[in-house]
C-alpha positions in Angstrom: 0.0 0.0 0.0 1.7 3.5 -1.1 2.3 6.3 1.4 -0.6 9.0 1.5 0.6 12.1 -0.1 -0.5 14.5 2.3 2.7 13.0 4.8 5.5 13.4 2.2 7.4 16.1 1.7 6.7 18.0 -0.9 9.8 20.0 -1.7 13.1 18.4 -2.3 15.2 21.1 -0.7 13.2 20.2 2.4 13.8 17.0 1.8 17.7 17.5 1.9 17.7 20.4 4.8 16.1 17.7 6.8 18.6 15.1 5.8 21.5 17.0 6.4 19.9 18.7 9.8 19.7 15.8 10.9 22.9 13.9 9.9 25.2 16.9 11.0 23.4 18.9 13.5 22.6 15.7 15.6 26.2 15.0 15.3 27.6 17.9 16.4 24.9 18.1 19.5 25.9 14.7 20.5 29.4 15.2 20.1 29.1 18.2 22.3 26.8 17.0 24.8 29.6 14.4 25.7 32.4 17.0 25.7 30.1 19.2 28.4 30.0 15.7 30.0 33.2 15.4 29.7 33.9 18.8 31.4 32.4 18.1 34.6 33.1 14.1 34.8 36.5 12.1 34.5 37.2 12.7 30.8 37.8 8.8 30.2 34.9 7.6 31.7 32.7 10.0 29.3 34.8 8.4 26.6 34.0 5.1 26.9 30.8 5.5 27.4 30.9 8.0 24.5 31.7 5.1 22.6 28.1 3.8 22.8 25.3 6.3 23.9 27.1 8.8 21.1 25.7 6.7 18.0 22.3 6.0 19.3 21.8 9.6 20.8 23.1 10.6 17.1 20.9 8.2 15.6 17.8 9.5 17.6 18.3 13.1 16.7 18.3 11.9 13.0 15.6 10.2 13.6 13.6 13.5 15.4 15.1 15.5 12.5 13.5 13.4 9.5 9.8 13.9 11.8 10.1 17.4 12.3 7.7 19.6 10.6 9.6 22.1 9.9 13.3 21.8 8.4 14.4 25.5 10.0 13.5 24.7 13.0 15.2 21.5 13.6 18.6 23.3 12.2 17.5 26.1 15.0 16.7 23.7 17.8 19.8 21.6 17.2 22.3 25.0 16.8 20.7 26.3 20.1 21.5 22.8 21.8 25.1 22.5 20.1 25.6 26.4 21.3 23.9 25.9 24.9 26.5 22.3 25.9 29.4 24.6 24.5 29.0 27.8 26.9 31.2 26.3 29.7 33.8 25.9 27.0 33.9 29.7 26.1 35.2 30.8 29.6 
């Protein structure tokens, strides 16, 4: 049974934004969620956990992305997180 058309996206640009939100902006907020981690626990614990919970946390921002209504405000959400887990980092 085909999709409906009313759920797809219509616009292939959107399509792509979405995509690439998702592939790059939920890597760099999981990357530096475990870096802030990182800041305030012992560095190589973080990173062997990082190991792990860094692919599916990526994966379930990518996820989130490719469901989000809108393709600007997953880029703005995910920017705002990436920005927010780097602040302790700009002292």
């Amino acid at each position: 049974m085909p999709a409906n058309k009313k759920y797809l996206t219509k616009s292939p640009i959107v399509r792509l934004l979405k995509i690439a939100a998702g592939f790059f902006g939920g890597y760099a907020v999981s990357v530096s969620f475990h870096l802030l981690l990182a800041r305030f626990f012992n560095p190589g614990d973080v990173l062997i956990t990082a190991y792990f919970s860094c692919i599916v946390l990526w994966a379930v921002l990518l996820l989130l992305a490719l469901l989000a209504d809108s393709a600007w405000k997953i880029w703005l959400i995910y920017a705002l997180l990436t920005f927010v887990f780097c602040i302790p980092f700009f002292n």
